[in-house]
C-alpha positions as a printed NumPy array, in Angstrom:
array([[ 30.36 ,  24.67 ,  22.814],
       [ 26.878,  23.967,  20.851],
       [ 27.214,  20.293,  20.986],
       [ 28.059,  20.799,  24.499],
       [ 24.865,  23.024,  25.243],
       [ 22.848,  20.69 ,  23.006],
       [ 23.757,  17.819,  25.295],
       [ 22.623,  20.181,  28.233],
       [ 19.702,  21.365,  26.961],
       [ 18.732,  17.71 ,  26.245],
       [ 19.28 ,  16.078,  29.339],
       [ 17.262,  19.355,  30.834],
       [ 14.101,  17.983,  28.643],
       [ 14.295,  14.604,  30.019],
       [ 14.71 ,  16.395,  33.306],
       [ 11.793,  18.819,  33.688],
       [  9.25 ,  16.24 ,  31.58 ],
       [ 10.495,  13.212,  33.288],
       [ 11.35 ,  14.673,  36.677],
       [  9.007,  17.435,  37.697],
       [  6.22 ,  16.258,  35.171],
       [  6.435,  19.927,  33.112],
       [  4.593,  19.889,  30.512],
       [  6.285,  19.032,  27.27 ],
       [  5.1  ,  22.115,  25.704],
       [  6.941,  24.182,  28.222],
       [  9.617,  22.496,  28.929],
       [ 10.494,  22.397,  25.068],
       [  9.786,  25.825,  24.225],
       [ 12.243,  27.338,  27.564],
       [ 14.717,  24.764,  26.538],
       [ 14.823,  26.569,  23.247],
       [ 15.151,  29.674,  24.339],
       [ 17.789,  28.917,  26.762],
       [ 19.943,  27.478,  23.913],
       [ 19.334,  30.266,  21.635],
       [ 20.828,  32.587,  24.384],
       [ 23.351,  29.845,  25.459],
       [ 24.854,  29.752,  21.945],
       [ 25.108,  33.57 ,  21.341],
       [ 22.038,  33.727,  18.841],
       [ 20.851,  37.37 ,  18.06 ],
       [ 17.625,  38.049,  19.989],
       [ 15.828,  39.025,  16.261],
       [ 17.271,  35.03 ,  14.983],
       [ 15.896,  33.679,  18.674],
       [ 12.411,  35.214,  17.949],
       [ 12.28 ,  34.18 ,  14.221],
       [ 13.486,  30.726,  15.243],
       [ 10.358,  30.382,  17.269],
       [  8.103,  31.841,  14.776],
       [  9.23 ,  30.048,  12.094],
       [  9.705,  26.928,  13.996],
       [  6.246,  26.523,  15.559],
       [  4.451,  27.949,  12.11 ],
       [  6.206,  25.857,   9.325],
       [  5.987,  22.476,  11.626],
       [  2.106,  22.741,  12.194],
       [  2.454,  24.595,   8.653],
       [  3.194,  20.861,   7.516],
       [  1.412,  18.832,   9.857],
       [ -1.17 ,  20.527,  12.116],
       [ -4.041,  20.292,   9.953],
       [ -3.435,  17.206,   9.071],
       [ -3.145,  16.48 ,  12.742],
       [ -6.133,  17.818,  13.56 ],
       [ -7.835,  15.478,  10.575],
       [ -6.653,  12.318,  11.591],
       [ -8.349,  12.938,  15.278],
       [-11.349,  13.396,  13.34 ],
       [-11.382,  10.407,  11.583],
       [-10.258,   8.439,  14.299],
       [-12.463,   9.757,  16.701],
       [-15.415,   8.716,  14.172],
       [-13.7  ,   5.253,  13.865],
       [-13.33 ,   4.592,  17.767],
       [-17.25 ,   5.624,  18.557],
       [-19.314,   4.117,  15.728],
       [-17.196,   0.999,  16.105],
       [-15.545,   1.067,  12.574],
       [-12.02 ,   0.722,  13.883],
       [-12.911,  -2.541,  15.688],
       [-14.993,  -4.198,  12.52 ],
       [-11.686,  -3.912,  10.77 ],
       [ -9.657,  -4.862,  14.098],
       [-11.983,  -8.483,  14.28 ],
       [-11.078,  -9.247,  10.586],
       [ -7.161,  -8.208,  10.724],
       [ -6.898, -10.735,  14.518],
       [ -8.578, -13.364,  12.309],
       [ -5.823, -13.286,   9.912],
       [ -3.342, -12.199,  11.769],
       [ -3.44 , -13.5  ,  15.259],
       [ -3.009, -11.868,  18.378],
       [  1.215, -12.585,  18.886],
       [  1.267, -11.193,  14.993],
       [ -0.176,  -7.374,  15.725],
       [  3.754,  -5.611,  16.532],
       [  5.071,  -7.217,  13.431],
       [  1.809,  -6.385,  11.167],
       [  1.797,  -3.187,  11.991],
       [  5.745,  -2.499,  11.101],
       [  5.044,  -4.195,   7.755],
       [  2.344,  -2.049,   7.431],
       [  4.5  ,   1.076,   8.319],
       [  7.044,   0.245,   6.048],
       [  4.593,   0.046,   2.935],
       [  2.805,   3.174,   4.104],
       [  5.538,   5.269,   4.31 ],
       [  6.962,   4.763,   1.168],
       [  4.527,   7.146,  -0.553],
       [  3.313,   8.953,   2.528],
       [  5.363,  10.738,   5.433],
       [  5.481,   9.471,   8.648],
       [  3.877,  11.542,  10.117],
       [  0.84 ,  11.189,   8.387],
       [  0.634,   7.516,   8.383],
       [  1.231,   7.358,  12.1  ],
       [ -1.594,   9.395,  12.478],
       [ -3.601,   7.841,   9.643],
       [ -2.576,   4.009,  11.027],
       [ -2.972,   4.865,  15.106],
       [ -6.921,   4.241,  15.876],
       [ -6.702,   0.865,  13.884],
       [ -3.731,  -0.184,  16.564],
       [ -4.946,   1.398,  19.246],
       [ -8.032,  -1.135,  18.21 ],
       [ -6.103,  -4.097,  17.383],
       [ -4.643,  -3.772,  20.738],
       [ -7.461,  -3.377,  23.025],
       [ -9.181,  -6.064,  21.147],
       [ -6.118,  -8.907,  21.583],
       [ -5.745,  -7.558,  25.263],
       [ -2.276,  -6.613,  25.025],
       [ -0.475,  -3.754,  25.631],
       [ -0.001,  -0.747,  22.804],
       [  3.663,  -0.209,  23.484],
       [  5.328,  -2.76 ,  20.814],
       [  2.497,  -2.185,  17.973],
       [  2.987,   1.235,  18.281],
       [  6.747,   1.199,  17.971],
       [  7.023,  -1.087,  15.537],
       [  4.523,   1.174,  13.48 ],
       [  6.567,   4.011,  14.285],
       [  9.791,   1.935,  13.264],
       [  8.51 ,   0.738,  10.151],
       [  7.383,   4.534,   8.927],
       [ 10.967,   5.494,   9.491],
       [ 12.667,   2.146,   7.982],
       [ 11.19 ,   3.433,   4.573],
       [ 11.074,   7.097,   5.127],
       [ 14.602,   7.409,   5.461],
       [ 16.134,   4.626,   2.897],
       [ 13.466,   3.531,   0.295],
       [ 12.599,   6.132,  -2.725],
       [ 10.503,   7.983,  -4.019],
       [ 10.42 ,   9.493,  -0.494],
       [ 11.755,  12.864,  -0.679],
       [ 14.86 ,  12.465,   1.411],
       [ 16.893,   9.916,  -0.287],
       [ 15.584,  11.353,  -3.491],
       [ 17.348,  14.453,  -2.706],
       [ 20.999,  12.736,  -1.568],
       [ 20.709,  10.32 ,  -4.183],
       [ 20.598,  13.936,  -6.393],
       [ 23.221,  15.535,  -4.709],
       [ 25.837,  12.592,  -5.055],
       [ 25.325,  11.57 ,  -8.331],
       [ 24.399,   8.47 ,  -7.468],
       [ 21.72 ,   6.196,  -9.773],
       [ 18.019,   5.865,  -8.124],
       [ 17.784,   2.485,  -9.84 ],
       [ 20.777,   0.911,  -7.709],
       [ 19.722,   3.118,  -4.5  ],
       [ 16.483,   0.681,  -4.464],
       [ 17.786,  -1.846,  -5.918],
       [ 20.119,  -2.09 ,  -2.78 ],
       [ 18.046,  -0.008,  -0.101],
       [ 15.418,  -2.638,  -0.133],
       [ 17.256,  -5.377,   1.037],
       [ 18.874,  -3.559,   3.64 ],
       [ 15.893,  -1.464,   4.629],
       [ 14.181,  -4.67 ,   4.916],
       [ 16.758,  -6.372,   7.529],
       [ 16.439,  -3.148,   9.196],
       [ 12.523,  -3.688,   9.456],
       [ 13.043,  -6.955,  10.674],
       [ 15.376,  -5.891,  13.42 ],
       [ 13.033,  -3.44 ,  14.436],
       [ 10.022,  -5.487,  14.792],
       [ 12.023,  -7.989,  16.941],
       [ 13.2  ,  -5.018,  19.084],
       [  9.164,  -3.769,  19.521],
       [  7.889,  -7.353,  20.063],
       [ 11.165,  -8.462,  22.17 ],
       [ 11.727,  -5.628,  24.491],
       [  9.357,  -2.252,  24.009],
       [  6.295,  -5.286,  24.722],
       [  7.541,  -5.143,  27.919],
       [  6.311,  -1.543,  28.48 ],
       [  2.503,  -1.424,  29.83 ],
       [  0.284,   1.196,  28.241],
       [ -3.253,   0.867,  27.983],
       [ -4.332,   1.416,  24.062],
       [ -7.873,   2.888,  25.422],
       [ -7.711,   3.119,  29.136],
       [-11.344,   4.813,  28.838],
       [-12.848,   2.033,  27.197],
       [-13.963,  -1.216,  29.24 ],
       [-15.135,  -4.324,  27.826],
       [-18.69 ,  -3.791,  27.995],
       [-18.675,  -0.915,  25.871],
       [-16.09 ,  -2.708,  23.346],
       [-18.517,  -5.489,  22.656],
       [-21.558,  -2.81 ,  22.499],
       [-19.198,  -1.036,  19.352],
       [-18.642,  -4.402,  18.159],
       [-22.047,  -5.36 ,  17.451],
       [-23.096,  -1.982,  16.216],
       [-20.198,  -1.269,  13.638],
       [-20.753,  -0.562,  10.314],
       [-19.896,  -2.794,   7.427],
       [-15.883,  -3.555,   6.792],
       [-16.121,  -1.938,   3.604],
       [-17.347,   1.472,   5.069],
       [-15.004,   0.915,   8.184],
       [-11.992,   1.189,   5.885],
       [-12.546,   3.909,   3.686],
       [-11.452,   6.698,   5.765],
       [ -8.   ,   5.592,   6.462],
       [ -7.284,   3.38 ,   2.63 ],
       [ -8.86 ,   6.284,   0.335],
       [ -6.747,   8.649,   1.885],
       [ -3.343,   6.287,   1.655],
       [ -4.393,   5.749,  -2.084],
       [ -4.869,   9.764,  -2.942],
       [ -1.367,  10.71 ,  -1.298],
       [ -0.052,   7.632,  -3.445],
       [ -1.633,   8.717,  -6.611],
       [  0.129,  11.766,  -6.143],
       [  3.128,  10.334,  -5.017],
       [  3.033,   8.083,  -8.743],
       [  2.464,  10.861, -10.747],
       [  5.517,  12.871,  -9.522],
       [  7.476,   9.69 , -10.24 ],
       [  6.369,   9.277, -13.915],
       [  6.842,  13.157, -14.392],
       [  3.501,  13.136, -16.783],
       [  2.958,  16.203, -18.77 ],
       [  0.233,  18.652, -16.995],
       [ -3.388,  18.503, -17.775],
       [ -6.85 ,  18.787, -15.954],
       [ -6.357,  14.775, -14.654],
       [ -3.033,  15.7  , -12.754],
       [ -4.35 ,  18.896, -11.289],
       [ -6.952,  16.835,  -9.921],
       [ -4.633,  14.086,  -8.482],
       [ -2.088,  16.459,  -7.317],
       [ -4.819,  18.743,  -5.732],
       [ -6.798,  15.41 ,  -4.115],
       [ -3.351,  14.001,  -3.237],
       [ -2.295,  16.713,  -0.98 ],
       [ -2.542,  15.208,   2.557],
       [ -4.802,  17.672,   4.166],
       [ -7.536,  17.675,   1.199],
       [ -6.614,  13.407,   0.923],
       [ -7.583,  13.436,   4.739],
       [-10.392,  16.354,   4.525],
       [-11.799,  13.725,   2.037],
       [-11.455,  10.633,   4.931],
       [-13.12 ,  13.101,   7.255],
       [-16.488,  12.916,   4.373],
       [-15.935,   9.489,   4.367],
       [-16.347,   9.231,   8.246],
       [-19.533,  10.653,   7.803],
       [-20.791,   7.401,   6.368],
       [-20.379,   5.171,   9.401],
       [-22.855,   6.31 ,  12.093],
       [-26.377,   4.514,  11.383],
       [-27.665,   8.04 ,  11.812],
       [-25.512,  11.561,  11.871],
       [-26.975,  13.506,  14.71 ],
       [-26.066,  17.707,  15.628],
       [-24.458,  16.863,  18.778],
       [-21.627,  14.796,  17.319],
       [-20.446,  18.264,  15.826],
       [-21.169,  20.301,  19.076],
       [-18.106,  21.352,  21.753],
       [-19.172,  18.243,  23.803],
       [-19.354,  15.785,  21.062],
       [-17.081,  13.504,  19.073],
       [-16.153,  16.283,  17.047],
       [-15.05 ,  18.903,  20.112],
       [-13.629,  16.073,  22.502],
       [-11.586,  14.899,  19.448],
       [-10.195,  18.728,  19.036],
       [ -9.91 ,  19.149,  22.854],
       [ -7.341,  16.077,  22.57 ],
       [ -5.603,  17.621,  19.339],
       [ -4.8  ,  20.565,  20.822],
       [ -2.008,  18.984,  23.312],
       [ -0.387,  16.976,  20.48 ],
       [ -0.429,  20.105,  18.617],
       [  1.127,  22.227,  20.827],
       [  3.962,  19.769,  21.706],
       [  4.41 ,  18.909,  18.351],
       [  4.811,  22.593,  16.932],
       [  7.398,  23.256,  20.539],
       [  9.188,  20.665,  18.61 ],
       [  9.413,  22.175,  16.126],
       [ 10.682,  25.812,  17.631],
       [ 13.397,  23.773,  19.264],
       [ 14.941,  21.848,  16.293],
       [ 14.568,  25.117,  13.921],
       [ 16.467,  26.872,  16.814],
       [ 19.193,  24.093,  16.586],
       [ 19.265,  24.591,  12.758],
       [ 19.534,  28.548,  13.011],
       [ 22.499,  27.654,  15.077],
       [ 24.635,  26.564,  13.135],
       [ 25.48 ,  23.281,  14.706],
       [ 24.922,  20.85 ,  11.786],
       [ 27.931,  23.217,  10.176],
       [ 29.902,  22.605,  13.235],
       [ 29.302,  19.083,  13.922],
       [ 30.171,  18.424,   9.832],
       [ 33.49 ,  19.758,  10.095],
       [ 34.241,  17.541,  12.696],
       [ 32.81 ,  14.913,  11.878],
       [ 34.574,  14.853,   8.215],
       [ 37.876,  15.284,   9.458],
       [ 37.481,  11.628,  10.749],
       [ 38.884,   8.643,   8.693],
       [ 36.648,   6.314,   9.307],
       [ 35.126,   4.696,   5.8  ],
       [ 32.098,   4.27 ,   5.205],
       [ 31.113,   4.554,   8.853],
       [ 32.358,   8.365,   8.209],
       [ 28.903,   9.459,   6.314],
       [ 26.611,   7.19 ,   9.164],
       [ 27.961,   9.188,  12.148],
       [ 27.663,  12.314,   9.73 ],
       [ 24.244,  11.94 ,   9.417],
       [ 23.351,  10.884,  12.427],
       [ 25.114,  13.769,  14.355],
       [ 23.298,  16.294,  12.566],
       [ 20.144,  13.863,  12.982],
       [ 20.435,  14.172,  16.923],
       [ 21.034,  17.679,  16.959],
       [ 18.37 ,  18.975,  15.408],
       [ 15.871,  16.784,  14.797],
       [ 14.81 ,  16.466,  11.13 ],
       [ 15.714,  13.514,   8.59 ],
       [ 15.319,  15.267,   5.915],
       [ 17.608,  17.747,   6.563],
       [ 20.059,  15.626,   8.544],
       [ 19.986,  13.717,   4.793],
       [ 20.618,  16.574,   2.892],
       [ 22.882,  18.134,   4.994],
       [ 25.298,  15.31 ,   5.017],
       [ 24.901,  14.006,   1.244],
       [ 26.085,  18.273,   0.74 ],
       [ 29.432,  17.625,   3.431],
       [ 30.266,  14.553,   1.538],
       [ 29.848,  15.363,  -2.081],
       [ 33.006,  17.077,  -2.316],
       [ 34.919,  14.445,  -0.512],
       [ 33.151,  11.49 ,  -2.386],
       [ 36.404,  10.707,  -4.653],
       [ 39.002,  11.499,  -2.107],
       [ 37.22 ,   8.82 ,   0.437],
       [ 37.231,   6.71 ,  -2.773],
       [ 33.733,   6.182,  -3.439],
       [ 33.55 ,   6.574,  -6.71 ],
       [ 31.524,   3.662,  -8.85 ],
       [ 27.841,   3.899,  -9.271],
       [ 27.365,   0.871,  -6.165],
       [ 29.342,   3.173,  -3.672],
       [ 27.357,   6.012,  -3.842],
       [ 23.918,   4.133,  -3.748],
       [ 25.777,   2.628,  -0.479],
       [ 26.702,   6.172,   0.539],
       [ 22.93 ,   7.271,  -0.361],
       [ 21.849,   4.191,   1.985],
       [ 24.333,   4.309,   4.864],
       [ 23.175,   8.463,   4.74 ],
       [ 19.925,   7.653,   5.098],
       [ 20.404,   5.553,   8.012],
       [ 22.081,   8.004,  10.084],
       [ 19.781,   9.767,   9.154],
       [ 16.947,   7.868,  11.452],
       [ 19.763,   8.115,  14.853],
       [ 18.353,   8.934,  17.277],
       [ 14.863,  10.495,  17.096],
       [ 14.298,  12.592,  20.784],
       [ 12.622,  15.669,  21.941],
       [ 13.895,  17.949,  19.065],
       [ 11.956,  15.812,  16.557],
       [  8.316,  16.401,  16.059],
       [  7.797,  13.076,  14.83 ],
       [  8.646,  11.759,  18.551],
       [  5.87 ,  13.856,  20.306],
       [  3.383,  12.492,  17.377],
       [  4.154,   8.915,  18.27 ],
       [  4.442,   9.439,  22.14 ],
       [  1.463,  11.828,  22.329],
       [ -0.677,   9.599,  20.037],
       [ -0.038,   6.5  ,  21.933],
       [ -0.612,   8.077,  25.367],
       [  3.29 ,   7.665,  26.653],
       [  5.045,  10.056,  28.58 ],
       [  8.578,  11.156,  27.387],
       [ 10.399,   8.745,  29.686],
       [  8.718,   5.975,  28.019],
       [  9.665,   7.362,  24.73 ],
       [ 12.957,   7.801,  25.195],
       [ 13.427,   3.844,  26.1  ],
       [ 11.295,   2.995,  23.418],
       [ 11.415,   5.279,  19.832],
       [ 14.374,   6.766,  20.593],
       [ 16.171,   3.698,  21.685],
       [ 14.805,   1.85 ,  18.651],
       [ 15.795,   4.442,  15.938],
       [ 19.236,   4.346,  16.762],
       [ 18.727,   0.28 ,  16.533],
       [ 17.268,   0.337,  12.988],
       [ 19.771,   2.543,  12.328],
       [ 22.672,   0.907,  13.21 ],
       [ 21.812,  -1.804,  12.16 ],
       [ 21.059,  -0.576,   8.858],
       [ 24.402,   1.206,   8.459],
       [ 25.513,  -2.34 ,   9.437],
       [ 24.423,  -4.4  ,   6.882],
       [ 25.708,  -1.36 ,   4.416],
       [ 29.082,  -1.782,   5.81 ],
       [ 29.141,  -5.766,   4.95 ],
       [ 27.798,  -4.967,   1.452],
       [ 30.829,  -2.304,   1.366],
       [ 33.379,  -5.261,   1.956],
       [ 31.82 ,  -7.818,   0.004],
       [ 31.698,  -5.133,  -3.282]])
């Protein structure tokens, strides 16, 4: 009966956003509470759901949020973002952006969460798009492709890290085979955004008209100072990243790393570093009706949608249904194709990778020498197929969907052709080339 009000409670979502035009934030939070009640939750578990739901997701990711808007905002008016956007189309070309951008995703997310370096990469593609005329729709997927690719197959991102602990299985092969595969999956996933979701119009800065495009152009500060909000940032979370990696013994140099590395301070930081590109910083930028307020004014939407999110996948968790849908899941003999659908069921029910990752690496460990994966290969291929499912499918339960759909200015109909559709690409077609590997070893 969960997976059953689950499916129900999702195609209500699509429904009342897609439909009626509700607002996400509604819709999502009186979808949660309906399934709380629908699946026989306590009222005191329904209300802590929704506390703890909406406080731990912008617990994780509201500042940061909120920092990124800065930063971008800063980039889009001085003219920064399209200094660097002139020198990337020069290089790159203007039929190259979807693919750049999923490259760029991909390397990103390896020592940052997705999250972050959606928000951290979106004003330069917003830029790159406007610039090259085209519509946002394939850069932005393939950005938000590429984040996953890597987020959910390629340590030292915490996820695979974690299964990879729970099985037993050796993080040396895990890479050693996650890159290849992870980077077919990439591929895949670019021609999916550049193929098909370039099809989709959306307008990367429907407020902004040629005229004032070429103004910011000729005004923008120097490409050095254009890129140091968005790279310092990248290289603080990665220096933190490294050091947790090399497990170096404490002293005053890794407090400082780990302290500057944390993603709100690492951002905080880009927000200083903002402060360099207008020719002259003026009151009124930090007023209610200047850069500073508009750009909070649009954060608190993406916010709001992105914590409901978050209330209705930690009501799905409180549920119980990942127990539920690993029991029957496991009871199927299916191969290696059993710890894909695994992960992917839990996934699609409630919404986070991570624990959709560690959920199912915890089902399968005790079944790992009865399914006959045993050698050190097989469970870096478990690890790997794991983390795939992990990716299928990413809908209205997942945070991370709001971030990219609110952040690139698409409704939830849109999204659902588009991210969700291409997650459960990439991750088929991951688990895919993990299956070949399995009959080839």
């Amino acid at each position: 009966m969960l997976i059953g009000y689950l499916v129900l409670c999702v195609v209500l979502i699509v429904f009342l956003t897609s439909r009626l035009k509700v607002h996400p934030f509604i819709a999502l939070l009186l979808v949660a509470l309906l399934y709380g009640f629908l699946a026989g939750m306590p009222a005191d578990d329904i209300i802590a759901a929704v506390n703890e739901g909406f406080g731990r997701t912008l617990g994780g990711i509201g500042l940061i949020i909120i920092l990124g808007i800065i930063i971008g905002s800063f980039l889009e008016h001085t003219g920064a973002a399209y200094r660097i956007a002139d020198r990337l189309l020069a290089l790159l070309g203007r039929k190259n952006i979807a693919p750049s951008m999923g490259i760029m995703g991909y390397v990103v997310s390896i020592p940052v969460f997705a999250d972050s370096g959606f928000i951290l990469l979106s004003p330069l593609n917003k830029s790159l798009c406007k610039k090259a005329g085209i519509t946002l729709a394939g850069a932005a997927i393939a950005l938000s492709l590429g984040l996953t690719v890597s987020h959910t197959m390629v340590p030292p991102t915490p996820g695979p890290i974690a299964a990879a602990g729970i099985l037993g299985a050796n993080l040396g092969q895990v890479l050693l085979v996650g890159l290849p595969v992870s980077l077919i999956a990439l591929t895949v996933s670019i021609l999916f955004a550049s193929k098909y979701v370039a099809r989709f119009q959306v307008d990367p800065l429907p407020d902004l008209d040629e005229a004032r495009l070429e103004e910011l152009s000729r005004q923008a500060p120097s490409l050095v100072k254009s890129i140091l909000p968005i790279v310092v940032p990248i290289l603080l979370i990665v220096s933190k990243s490294l050091l947790s990696i090399f497990e170096l013994s404490p002293s005053f140099f890794t407090q400082v790393v780990n302290f500057i590395g944390e993603p709100f301070v690492a951002l905080l930081i880009g927000v200083f570093l903002s402060l360099l590109l207008p020719k002259k910083l003026e009151v009124e930028m930090w007023s209610t009706s200047g850069w500073i307020g508009k750009s909070l004014a649009n954060a608190a939407s993406i916010i709001l949608i992105t914590g409901a999110g978050g209330i209705f996948g930690h009501m799905l968790q409180r549920s119980g249904i990942a127990d539920t849908l690993g029991e029957t899941v496991s009871s199927w003999n299916l191969g290696i194709w059993l710890p894909f659908l695994l992960a992917a069921s839990i996934k699609t029910a409630q919404g986070s990778s991570t624990v959709a990752l560690i959920t199912a690496a915890s089902i399968m460990a005790p079944l790992m020498e009865t399914l006959g994966f045993v050698s050190g290969l097989e469970k870096a291929l478990v690890v790997l197929v794991i983390g795939a499912g992990s990716a299928v499918v990413s809908h209205a339960n997942d945070s991370f969907f709001w971030v990219v759909t609110q952040m690139s200015g698409m409704d939830a109909k849109t999204g659902y052709k588009t991210h969700t559709l291409g997650t459960l690409v990439m991750g088929t077609s991951a688990a895919t080339c993990v299956f070949i590997i399995s009959l080839l070893v």
